[in-house]
LODREN-931968 format. One line per field, with one value per residue (C-alpha): x, y, z; residue number from 1. Coordinates in steps of 0.001 Angstrom, whole numbers. Example, Ala and Ser with C-alpha at 12.3 -4.5 7.8 and 13.67 -1.06 7.14 Angstrom:
LODREN-931968
east <- 12300:13670
north <- -4500:-1060
up <- 7800:7140
pos <- 1:2
//
This chain:
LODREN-931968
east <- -21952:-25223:-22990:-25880:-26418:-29552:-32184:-30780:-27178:-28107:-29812:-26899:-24411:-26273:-26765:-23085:-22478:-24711:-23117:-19624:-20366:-22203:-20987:-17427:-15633:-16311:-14470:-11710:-9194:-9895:-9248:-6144:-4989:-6269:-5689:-8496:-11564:-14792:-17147:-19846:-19704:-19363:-22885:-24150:-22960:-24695:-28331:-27885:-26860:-23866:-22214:-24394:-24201:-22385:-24302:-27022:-30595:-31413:-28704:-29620:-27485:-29216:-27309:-26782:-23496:-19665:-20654:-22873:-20293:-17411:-19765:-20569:-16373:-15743:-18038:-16553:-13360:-13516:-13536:-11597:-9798:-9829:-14100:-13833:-11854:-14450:-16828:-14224:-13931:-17345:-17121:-13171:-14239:-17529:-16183:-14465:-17891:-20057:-17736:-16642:-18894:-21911:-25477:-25285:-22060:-23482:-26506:-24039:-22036:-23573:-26823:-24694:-22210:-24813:-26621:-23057:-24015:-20205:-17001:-14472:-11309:-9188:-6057:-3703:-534:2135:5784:7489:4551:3402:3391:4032:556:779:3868:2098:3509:408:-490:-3915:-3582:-6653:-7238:-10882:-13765:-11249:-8760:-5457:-4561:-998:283:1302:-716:441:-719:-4568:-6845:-9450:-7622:-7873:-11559:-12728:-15123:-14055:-11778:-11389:-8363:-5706:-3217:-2325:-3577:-969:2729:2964:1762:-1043:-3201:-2235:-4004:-7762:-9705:-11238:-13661:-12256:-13977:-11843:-12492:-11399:-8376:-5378:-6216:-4157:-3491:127:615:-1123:1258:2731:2182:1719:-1601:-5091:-4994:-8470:-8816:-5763:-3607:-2436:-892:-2879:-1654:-2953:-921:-3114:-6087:-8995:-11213:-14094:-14011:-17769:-16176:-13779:-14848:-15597:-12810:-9568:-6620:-9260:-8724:-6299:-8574:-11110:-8380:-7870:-11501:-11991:-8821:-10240:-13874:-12410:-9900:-12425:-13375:-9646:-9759:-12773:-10822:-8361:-10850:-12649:-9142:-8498:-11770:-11512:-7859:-8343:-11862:-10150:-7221:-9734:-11454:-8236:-7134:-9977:-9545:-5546:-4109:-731:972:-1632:-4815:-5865:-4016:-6596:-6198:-2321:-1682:534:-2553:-4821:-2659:-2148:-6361:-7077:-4294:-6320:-9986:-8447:-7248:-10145:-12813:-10647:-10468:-14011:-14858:-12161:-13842:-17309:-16486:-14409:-16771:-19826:-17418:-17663:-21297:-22142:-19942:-16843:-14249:-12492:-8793:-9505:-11019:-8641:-6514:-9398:-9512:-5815:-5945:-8529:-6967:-3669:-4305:-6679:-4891:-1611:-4031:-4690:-1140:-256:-3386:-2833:402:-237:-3259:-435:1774:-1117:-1133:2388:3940:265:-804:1896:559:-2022:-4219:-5576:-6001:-3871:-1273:-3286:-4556:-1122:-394:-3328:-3205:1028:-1188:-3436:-682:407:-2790:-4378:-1514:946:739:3735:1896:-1305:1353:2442:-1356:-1515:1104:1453:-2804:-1159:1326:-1293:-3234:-5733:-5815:-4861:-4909:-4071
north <- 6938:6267:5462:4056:627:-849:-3726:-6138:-5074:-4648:-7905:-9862:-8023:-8513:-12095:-13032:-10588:-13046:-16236:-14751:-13993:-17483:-19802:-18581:-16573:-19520:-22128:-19836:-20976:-24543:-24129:-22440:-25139:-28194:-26812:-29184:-27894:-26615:-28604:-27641:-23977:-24385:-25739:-23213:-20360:-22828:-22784:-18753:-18640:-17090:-19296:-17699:-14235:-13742:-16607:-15988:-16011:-18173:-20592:-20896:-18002:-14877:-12743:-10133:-9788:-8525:-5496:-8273:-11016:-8271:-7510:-11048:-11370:-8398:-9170:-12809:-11865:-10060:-13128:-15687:-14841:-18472:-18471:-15251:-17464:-19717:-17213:-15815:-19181:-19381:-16608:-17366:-20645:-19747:-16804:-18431:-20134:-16920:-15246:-18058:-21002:-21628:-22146:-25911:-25772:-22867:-24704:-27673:-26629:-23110:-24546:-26966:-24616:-22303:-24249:-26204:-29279:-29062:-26657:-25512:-23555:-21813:-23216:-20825:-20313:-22846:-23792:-21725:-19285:-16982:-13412:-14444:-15768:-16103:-18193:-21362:-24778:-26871:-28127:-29391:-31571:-31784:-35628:-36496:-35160:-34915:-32905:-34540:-31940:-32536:-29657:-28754:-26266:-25106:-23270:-23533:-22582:-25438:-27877:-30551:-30569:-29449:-30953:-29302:-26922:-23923:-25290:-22879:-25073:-23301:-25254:-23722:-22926:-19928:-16417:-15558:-16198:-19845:-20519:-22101:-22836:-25726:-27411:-30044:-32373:-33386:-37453:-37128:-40535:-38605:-35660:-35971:-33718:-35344:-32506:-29619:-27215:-25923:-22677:-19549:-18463:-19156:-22889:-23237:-23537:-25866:-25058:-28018:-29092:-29850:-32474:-33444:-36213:-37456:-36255:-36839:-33358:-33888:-30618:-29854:-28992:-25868:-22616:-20355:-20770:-22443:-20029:-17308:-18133:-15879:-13093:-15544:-15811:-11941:-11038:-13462:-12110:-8337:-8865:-10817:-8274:-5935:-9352:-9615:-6093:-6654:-9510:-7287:-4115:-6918:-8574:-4740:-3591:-7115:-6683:-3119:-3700:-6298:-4421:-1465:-3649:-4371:-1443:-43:-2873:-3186:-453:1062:3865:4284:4466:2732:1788:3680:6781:6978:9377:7129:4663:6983:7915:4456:3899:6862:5693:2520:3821:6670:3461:1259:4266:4595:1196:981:3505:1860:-1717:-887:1409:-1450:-4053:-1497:-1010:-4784:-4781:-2590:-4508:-2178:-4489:-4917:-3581:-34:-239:-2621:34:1093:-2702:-2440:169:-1012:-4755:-3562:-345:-2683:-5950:-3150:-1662:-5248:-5601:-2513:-2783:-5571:-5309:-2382:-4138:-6626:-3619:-2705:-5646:-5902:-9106:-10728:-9865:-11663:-15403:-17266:-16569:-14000:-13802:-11114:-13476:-15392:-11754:-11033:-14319:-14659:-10839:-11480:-14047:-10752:-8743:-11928:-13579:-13189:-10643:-9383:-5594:-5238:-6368:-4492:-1097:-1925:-2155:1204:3454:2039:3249:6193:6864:5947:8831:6138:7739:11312:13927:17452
up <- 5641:8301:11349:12867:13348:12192:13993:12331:13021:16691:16882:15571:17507:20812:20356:19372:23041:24968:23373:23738:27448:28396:26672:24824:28070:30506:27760:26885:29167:28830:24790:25210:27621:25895:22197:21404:18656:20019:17973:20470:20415:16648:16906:19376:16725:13833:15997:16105:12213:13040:10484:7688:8004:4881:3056:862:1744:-1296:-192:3135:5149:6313:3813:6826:5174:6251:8569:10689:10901:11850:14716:15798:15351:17486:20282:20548:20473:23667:24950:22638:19783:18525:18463:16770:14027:13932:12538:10314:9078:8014:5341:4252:3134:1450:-401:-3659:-4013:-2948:-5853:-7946:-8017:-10427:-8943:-9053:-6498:-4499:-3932:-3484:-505:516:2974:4619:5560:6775:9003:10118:8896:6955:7780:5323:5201:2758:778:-488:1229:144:2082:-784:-1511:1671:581:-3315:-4139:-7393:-6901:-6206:-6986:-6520:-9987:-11209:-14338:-16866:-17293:-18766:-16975:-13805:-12838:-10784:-8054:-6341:-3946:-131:1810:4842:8407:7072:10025:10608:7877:10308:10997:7611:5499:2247:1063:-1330:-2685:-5581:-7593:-10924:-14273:-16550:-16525:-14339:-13406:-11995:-15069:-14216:-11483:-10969:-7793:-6616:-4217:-3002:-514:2587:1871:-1192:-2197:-2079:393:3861:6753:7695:10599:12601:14186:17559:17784:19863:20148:18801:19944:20058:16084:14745:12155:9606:6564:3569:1847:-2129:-3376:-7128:-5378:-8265:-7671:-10209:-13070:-11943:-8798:-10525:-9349:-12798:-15306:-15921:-15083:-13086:-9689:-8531:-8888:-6616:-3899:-4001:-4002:-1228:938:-102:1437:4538:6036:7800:9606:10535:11301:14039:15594:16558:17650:19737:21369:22529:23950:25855:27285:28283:30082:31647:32766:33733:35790:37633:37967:39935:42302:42627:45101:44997:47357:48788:46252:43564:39877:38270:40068:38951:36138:33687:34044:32713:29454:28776:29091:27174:24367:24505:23846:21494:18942:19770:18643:15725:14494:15207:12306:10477:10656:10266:7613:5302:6093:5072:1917:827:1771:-983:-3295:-3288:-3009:-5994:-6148:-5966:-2406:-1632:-97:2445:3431:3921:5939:8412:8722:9303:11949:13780:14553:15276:17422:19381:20011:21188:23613:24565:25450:27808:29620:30511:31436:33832:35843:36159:37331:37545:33575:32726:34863:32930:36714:33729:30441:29323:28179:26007:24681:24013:22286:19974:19085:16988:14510:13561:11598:9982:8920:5327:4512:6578:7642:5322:2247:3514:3306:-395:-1346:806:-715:-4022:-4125:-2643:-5623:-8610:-7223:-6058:-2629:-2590:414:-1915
pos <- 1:2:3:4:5:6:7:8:9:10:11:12:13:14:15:16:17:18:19:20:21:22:23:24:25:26:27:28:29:30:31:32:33:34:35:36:37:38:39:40:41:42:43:44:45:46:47:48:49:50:51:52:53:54:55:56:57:58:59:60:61:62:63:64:65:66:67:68:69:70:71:72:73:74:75:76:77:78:79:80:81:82:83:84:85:86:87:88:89:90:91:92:93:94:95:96:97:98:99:100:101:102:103:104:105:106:107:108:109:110:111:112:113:114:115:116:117:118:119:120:121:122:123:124:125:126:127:128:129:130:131:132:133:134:135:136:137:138:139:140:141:142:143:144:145:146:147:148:149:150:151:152:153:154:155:156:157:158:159:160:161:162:163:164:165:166:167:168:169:170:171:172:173:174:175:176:177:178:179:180:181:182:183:184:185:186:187:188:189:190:191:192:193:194:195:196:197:198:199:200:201:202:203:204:205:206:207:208:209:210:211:212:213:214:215:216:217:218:219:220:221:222:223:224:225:226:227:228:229:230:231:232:233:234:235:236:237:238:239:240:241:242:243:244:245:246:247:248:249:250:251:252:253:254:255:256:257:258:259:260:261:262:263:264:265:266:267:268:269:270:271:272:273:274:275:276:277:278:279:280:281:282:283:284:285:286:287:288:289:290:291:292:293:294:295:296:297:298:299:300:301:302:303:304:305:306:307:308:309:310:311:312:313:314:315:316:317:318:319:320:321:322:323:324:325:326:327:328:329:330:331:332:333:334:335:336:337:338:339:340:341:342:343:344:345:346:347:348:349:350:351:352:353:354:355:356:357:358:359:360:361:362:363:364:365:366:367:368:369:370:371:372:373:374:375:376:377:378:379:380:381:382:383:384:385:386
//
């Protein structure tokens, strides 16, 4: 693998770095505080084409692809973790139709999203169904040139402010052969968002219930075949999780430059935090894991650039989600343990690091479900080390 970075890469990476540091880190606090949607730094990423990177050139994006948006992602989530969602957002709601949809619907809903004009997000997880995708109980009935889509989705990032939505209700009995995937616009008769939650972290970007009660979803707006979704939603979830992956590797080099910062500054018997000896270890531990998940991140997200990210890459995917966003926890959980008494008062923002960082090893599989993919790769001989 070329471990450099190329123009492009560098030009996209250093951009998203001056957005995240004039116009994301002064807002930060104010988003965590308020909770409340930042439709205008959506539009400042839009006029960069941040919100493309993953779209196609011939639809409008700059086709830059996963490596570039997992460096716009990292750089902003130094900052904010929930702006760094936003641009996460942008490619989890694209994907099914990126993989999925026919030229008519990617020419549909692909420029809009790219340029921000429209905003999507991504419908799978049910109240019943987290883990268990293939589970789902959302049912899309066949009626004419229609189909009827009734179904619950729950703790959808952006649901509230969406436009449209890649939407999974299964069109047969059960399995995962069952299940198709939709577009489904958010005016739709019959599409609702009765609640967004309370939750811990990540405030800037809400989380709702999606709520499809006879919605009428036109059949030109099914994504490939009947009963071939699930594979869409997996695809999707595989190409994604590097992007995960650099939220977390961007949340850590944040907290720990922060703390760093501090503890050059902050004296104690008699010389400076830095200077002390269990400081040090817990920096170096700190860089050590961020250099790793570094390699880790670019490396996946180079993976699904070059197309590899069917099920037997998956594991490689897995692997750089889940020791990244681990990574951001453990990080910054120390950078809080550097400050002491004062990392833990929202005077800085190590405790909103700390918060938004739990959602990482949760979000678009748990690290529990990334270890199955893991070691059951491990035990087909997919991943050998003899």
């Amino acid at each position: 693998m070329d471990y450099e970075l190329s123009d492009a890469h560098k030009l996209i990476r250093d951009t998203a770095k001056r957005i995240a540091r004039e116009k994301v880190a002064p807002r930060s606090a104010e988003l965590d505080e308020s909770g409340e949607y930042p439709e205008d730094l959506f539009q400042v990423f839009a006029e960069a084409g941040l919100l493309g990177l993953t779209i196609p050139e011939k639809y409008g994006g700059s086709g830059a692809g996963f490596l570039a948006l997992a460096l716009a992602v990292e750089e902003t989530a130094k900052y904010d973790n929930a702006c760094s969602l936003i641009l996460l957002l942008s490619a989890l709601s694209t994907q099914p139709i990126n993989l999925g949809g026919s030229e008519e619907q990617k020419q549909q809903w692909l420029p809009k999203s790219a340029s921000g004009a429209i905003k999507g997000a991504f419908c799978l997880t049910e109240p019943n169904t987290g883990s268990d995708a293939a589970a789902l109980e959302s049912r899309a009935r066949r009626d004419g040139d229609d189909y009827v889509i009734n179904g619950e989705k729950v703790y959808i990032s952006g649901g509230s402010v969406a436009d449209f939505v890649s939407f999974f209700a299964k069109t047969a009995e059960d399995g995962a052969s069952a299940i198709s995937a939709f577009v489904v616009s958010t005016d739709s008769p019959g599409y609702s968002v009765p609640r967004c939650d309370r939750k811990m972290g990540v405030l800037g970007v809400p989380t709702a219930n999606i709520l499809l009660q006879d919605c009428r979803v036109s059949a030109a707006n099914r994504l490939g075949e009947e009963n071939r979704g699930f594979k869409t939603a997996m695809l999707t979830l595989n190409t994604c999780r590097p992007v995960v992956g650099a939220r977390g590797l961007g949340l850590a080099e944040g907290a720990i430059a922060y703390a760093l910062d501090f503890a050059k500054e902050r004296k104690t018997f008699g010389k400076a935090l830095v200077d002390h000896q269990a400081i040090q270890f817990m920096l170096a531990d700190a860089a050590i894991g961020i250099e790793a998940a570094r390699h880790l991140v670019y490396y996946a997200a180079d993976l699904v650039d070059q197309g590899k990210y069917e099920r037997q890459y998956a594991p490689h995917l897995s692997i750089a989600k889940t020791f990244a966003t681990e990574l951001a926890n453990k990080v910054a959980s120390d950078a809080i343990q550097i400050l002491g008494a004062q990392g833990y008062m929202k005077d800085h923002p190590l405790e909103r690091h700390y918060r938004d960082a739990r959602q990482l090893m949760i979000v678009e599989g748990t690290s529990q479900i990334q270890r199955l993919v893991i070691a059951r790769a491990m035990i087909q001989g997919e991943i050998g080390y003899w």
